[in-house]
C-alpha positions as CSV (number, residue, x, y, z in Angstrom):
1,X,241.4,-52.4,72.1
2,X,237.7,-52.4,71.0
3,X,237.0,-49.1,70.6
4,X,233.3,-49.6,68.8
5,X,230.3,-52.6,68.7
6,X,227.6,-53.0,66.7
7,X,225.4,-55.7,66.3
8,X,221.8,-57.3,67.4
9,X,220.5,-56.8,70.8
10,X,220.0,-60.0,72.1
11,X,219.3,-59.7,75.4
12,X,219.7,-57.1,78.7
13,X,220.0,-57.7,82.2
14,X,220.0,-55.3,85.3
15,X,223.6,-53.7,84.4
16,X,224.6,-55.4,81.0
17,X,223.8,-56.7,77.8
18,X,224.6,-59.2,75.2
19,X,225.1,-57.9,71.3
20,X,225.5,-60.5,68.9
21,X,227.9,-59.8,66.0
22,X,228.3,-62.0,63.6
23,X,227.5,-65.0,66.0
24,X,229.8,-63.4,68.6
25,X,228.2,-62.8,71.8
26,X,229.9,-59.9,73.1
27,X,228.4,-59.2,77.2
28,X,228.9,-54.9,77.7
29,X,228.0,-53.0,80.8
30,X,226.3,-50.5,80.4
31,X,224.8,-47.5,82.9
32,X,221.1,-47.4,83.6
33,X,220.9,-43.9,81.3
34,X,222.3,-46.2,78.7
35,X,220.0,-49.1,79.2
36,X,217.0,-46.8,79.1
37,X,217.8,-45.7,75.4
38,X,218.8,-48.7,74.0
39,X,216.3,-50.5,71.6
40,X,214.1,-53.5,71.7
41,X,215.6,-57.3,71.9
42,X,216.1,-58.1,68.2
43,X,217.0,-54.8,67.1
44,X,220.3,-53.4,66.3
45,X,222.9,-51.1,68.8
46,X,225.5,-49.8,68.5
47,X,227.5,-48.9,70.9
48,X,231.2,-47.2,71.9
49,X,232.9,-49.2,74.1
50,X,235.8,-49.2,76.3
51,X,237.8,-52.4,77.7
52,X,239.3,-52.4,81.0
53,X,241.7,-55.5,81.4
54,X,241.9,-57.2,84.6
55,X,244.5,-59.9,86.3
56,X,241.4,-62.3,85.6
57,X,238.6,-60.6,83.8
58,X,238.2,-58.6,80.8
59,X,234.9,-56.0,80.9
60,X,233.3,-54.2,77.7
61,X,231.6,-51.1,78.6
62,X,229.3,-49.3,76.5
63,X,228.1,-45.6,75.9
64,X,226.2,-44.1,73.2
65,X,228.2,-41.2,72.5
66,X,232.5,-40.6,72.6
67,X,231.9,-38.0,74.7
68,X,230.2,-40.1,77.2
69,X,233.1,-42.3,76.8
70,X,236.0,-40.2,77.3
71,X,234.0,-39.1,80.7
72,X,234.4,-42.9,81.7
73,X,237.8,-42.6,81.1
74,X,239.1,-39.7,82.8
75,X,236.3,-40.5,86.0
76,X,238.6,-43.3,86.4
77,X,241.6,-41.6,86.3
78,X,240.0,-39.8,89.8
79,X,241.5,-41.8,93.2
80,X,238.3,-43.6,94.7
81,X,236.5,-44.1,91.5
82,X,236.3,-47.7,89.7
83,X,233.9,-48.4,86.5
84,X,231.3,-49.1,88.6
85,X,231.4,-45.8,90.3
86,X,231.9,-43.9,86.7
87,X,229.0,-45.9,85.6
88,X,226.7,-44.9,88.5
89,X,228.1,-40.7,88.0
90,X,227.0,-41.3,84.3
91,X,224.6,-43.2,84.9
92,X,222.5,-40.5,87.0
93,X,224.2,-37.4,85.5
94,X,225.1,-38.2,81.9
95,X,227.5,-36.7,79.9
96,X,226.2,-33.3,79.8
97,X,225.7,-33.3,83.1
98,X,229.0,-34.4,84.6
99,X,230.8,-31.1,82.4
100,X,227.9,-28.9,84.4
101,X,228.8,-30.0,87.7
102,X,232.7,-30.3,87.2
103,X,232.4,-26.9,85.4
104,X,230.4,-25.3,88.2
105,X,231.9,-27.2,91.2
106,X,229.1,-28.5,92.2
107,X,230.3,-31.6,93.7
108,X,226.7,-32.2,95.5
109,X,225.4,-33.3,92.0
110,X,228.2,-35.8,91.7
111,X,227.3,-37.2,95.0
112,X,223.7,-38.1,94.0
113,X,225.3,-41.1,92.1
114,X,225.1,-44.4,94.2
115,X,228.3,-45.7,95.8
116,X,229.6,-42.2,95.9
117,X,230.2,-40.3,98.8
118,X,230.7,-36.4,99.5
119,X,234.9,-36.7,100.3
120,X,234.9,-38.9,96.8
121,X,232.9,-36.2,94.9
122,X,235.0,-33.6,96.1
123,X,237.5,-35.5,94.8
124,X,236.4,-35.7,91.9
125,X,235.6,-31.7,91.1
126,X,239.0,-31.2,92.5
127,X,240.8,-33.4,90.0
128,X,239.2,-32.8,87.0
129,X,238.5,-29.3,86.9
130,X,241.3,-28.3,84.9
131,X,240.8,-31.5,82.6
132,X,237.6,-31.1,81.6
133,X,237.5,-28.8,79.1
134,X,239.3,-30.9,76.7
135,X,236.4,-33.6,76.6
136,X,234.0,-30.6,77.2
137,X,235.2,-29.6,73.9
138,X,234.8,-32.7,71.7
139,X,231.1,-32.3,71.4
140,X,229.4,-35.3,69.6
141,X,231.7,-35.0,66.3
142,X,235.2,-36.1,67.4
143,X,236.9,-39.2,65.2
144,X,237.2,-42.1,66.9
145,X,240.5,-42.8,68.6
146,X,243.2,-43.8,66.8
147,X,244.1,-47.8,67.3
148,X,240.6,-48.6,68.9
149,X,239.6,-51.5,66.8
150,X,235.7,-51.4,65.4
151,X,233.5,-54.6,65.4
152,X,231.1,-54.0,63.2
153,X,228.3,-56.1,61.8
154,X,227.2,-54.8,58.1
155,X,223.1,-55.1,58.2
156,X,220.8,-53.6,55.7
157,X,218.8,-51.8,57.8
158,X,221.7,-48.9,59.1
159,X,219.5,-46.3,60.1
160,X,217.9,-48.5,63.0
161,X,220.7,-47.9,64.9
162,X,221.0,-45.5,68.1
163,X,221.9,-42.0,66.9
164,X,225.0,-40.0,68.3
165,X,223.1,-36.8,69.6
166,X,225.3,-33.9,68.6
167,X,226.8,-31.1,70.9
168,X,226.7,-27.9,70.4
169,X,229.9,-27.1,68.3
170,X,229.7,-23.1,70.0
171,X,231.1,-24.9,73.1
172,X,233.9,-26.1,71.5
173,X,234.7,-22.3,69.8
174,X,233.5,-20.2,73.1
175,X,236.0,-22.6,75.2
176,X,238.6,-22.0,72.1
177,X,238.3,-18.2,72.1
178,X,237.8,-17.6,76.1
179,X,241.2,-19.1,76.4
180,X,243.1,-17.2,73.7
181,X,241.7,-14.1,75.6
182,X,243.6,-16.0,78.8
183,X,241.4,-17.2,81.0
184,X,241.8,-20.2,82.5
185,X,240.4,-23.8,81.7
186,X,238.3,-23.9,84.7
187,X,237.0,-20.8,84.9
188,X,236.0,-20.3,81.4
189,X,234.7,-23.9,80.9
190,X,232.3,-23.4,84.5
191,X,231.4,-19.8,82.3
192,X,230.7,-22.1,79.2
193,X,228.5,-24.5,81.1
194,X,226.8,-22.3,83.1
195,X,225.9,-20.0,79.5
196,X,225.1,-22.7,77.5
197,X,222.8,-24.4,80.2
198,X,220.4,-21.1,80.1
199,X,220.7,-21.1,76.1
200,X,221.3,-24.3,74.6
201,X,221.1,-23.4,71.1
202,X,223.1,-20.1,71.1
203,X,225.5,-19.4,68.4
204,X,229.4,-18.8,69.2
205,X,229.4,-15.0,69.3
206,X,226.7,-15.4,72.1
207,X,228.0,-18.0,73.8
208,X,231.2,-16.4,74.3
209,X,229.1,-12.6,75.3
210,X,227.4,-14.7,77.8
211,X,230.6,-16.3,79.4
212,X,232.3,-12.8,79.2
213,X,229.3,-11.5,81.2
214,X,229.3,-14.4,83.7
215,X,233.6,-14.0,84.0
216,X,233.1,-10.2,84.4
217,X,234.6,-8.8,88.1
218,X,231.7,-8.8,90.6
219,X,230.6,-5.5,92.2
């Protein structure tokens, strides 16, 4: 697989673009969140990418971060939604904001996407709730996947490229430590979410005081 491209913008259309690499035109599709971020014609991207092999087509999509990447992966997995639908949920939610509504179960959120109707958002909640901690969890910093091959172009110039934006790492260790004390994916990734939305910068131990708060019996 291609797990990785990186080369010279060359040119963008409404829903792909063509990098160059090394005189290898490569055409990736990319959501409109993506699009928005990416530089000027000319400049150099890079981008993760994930290949999805038809009877009679082969399609490169593209994401800035693995996280965002892994989402595209598992949306998939969902009955209902295609890569054009994934693209469209990521496209209007982005990554961050796909774990929020999953985590929360707020399944109007993933309806706001275009081509995606309330009985397919549903859906989509339903299915993944208890899968999404796992991507939740990878933050910005995870390796890339073993037997993904990287095409890469060497240029002089490295640091034009699009940064990875990090996650939090305290989601990763208040997800880690909620479920040793036994709560469940779900519940303590929605706690998680819902913690770290109000305080994106807070540390592990109060991260994991906020979730306990938020996971505390009612009444």
């Amino acid at each position: 697989m291609i797990g990785k491209i990186a080369g010279r913008l060359e040119y963008r259309s409404t829903d792909h673009v063509l990098i160059d690499v090394r005189g290898v035109g490569y055409i990736v599709y990319v959501s409109d969140r993506v699009m928005a971020g990416l530089p000027a014609n000319g400049e150099v991207v890079a981008l993760y990418t994930d290949l999805l092999v038809r009877e009679d087509n082969l399609q490169l999509f593209g994401f800035t971060t693995l996280v965002e990447k892994e989402w595209h992966r598992l949306l998939m997995s969902v009955q209902g939604i295609g890569a054009k639908a994934s693209m469209a949920i990521l496209g209007t939610l982005g990554a961050d904001g796909v774990s929020r509504a999953i985590a929360l179960g707020d399944w109007n959120a993933v309806a706001k996407a275009k081509g995606v109707g309330p009985k397919t958002a549903q859906r989509v909640i339903i299915e993944l709730k208890d899968k999404a901690p796992g991507v939740m969890a990878m933050g910005g910093t995870v390796a890339e996947a073993l037997g993904d091959e990287v095409i890469e172009v060497e240029t002089p110039d490295q640091a034009r490229r699009a940064p990875v934006r990090q996650a939090n790492p305290a989601q990763a260790e208040a997800l880690s430590a909620l479920g040793n004390l036994g709560y469940a994916p779900g519940d303590a990734a929605g706690a998680v979410a819902e913690a770290i939305g109000a305080d994106p910068d807070a540390d592990t131990p109060a991260l994991i005081r906020a979730a306990l708060k938020l996971l505390a019996p009612k009444g």
